[in-house]
C-alpha positions in Angstrom: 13.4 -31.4 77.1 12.2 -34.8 78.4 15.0 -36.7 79.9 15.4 -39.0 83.0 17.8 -39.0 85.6 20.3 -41.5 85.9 20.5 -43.4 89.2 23.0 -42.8 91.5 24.0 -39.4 89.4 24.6 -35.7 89.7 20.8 -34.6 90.1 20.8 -32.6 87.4 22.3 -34.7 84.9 19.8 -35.3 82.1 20.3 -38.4 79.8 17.5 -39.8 77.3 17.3 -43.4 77.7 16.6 -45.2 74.4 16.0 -48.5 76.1 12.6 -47.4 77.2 11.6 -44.1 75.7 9.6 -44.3 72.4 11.0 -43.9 68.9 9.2 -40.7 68.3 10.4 -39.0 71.6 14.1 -40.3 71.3 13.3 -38.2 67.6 12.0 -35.5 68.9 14.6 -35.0 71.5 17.4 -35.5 69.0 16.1 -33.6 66.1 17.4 -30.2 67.5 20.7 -31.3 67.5 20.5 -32.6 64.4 19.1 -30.1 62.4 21.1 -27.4 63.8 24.4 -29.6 62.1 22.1 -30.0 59.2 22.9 -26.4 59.0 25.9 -25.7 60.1 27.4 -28.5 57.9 25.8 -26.8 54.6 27.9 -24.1 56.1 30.7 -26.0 55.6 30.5 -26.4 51.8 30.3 -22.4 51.9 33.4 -22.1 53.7 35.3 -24.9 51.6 34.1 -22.7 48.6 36.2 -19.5 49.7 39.2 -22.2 49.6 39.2 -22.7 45.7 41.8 -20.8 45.2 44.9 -22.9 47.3 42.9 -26.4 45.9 43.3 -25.1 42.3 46.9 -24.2 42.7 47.9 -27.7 44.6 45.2 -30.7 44.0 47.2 -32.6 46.5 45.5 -30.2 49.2 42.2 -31.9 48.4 43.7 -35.5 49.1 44.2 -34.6 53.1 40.9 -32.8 53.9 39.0 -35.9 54.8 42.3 -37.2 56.3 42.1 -33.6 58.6 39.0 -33.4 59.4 38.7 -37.3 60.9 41.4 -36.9 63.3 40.3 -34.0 64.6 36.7 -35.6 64.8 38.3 -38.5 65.8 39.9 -37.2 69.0 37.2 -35.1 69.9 34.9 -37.9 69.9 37.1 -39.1 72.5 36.7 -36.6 74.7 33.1 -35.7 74.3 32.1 -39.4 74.7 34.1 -39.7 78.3 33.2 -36.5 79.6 29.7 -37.5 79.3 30.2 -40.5 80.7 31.8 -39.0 83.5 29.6 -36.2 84.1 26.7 -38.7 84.9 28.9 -39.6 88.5 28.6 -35.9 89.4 32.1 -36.1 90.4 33.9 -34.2 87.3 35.9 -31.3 87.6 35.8 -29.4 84.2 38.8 -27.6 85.0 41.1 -30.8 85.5 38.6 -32.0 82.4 40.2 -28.7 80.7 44.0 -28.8 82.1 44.2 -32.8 80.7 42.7 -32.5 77.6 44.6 -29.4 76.5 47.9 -31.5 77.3 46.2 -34.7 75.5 45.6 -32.5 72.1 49.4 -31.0 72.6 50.7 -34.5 72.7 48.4 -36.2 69.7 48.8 -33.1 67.7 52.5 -33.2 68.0 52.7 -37.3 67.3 50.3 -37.1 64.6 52.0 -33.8 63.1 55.2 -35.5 62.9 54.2 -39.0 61.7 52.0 -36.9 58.5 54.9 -34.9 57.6 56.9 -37.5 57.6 54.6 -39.4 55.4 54.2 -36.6 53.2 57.8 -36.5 52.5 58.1 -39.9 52.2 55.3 -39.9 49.2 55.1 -36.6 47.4 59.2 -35.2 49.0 57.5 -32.1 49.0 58.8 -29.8 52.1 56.0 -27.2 51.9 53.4 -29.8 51.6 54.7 -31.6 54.3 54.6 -28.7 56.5 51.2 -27.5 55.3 49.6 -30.3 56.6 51.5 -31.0 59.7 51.0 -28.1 60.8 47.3 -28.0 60.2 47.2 -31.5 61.8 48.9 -30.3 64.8 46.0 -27.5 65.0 43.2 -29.2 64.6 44.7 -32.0 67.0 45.0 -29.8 69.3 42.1 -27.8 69.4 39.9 -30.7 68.7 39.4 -31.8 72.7 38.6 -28.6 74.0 35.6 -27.5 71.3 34.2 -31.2 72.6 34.7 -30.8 76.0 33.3 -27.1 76.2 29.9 -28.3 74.0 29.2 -31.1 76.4 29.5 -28.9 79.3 27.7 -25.7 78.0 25.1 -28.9 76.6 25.2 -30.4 80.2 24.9 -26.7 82.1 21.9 -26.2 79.3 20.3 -28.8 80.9 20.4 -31.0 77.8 22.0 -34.6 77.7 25.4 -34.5 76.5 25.5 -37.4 74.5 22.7 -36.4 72.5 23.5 -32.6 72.0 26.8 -32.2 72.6 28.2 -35.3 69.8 26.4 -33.4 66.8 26.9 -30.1 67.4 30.5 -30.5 68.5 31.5 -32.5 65.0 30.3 -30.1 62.8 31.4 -26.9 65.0 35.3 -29.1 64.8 34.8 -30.0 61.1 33.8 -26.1 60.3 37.4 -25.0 62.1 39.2 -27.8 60.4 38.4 -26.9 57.0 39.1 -23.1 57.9 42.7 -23.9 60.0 43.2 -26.3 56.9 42.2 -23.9 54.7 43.9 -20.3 56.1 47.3 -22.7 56.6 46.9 -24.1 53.2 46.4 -20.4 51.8 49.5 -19.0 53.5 52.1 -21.6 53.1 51.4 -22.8 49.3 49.8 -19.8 47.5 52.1 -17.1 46.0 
């Protein structure tokens, strides 16, 4: 892969600079990523399929996928985009990288967890509801920072820029174990 070295960097810390690299080599160089979600997020309508079952029973279900899926994306974002920052200083540790984070997606999941149950309540007063999408809330919250921080550094140890690879990849590998977290939760708690 063509990439450039950022000054003052970790001297093997690849970045593709779309200031000054041409249209069809920033295209190039992104397309892998790219197309490999392409796939795996055609996946992800396979997977939502085997869920039919728990969306047919409770329609509700179907109102707090997108809901799901973005904060999980959402917070994973986060922590892809600063990592790869921070990996162009060459002074990250991943295993502080890993120790915070896990302790950042405890403390979302649980905030966010409560606040949509609560909500839930609120609007439908539905208890099992309520608790089927806490809880998948809380899981997704929670895993959400590490899948993004362990694609940017296996994309960054690959010798690939991070903010390129990792950012696609790690979205649809999150949104693929949201919907089944959602779905397995969903399955178990509402289904007969």
């Amino acid at each position: 892969m063509h990439v450039k070295n950022k000054p003052n960097s970790h001297p093997n810390a690849p970045y593709i600079d779309d200031d000054t690299e041409s249209v069809s080599l920033i295209v190039r160089l992104r397309a892998p990523a790219l197309a490999l979600g392409l796939g795996l997020g055609i996946g992800i309508s396979f997977i939502t399929s085997n869920f039919e079952k728990v969306l047919s029973h409770d329609v509700r279900v179907a109102f707090f996928l997108p809901f799901i899926v973005y904060l999980a994306d959402a917070i994973g974002t986060q922590t892809q985009t600063i990592y790869a920052r921070d990996l162009q200083t060459g002074r990250t540790k991943f295993h502080n990288y890993l120790i915070k984070e896990t302790f950042i997606g405890l403390i979302f999941g649980s905030l966010f967890s409560l606040i949509s149950g609560a909500l839930i309540m609120f609007w439908f007063n539905d208890q099992i509801l309520a608790l089927c999408i806490s809880s998948a809330v809380f899981i997704t919250v929670l895993v959400a920072p590490m899948v993004a921080l362990l694609t940017t550094e296996i994309s960054y140890r690959l010798n690939c820029d991070p903010a390129a690879e990792a950012g696609p990849i790690s979205t649809v590998i999150q949104d693929m174990l949201s919907i089944v977290i959602f779905g397995l939760i969903s399955s178990a708690i509402l289904l007969p």
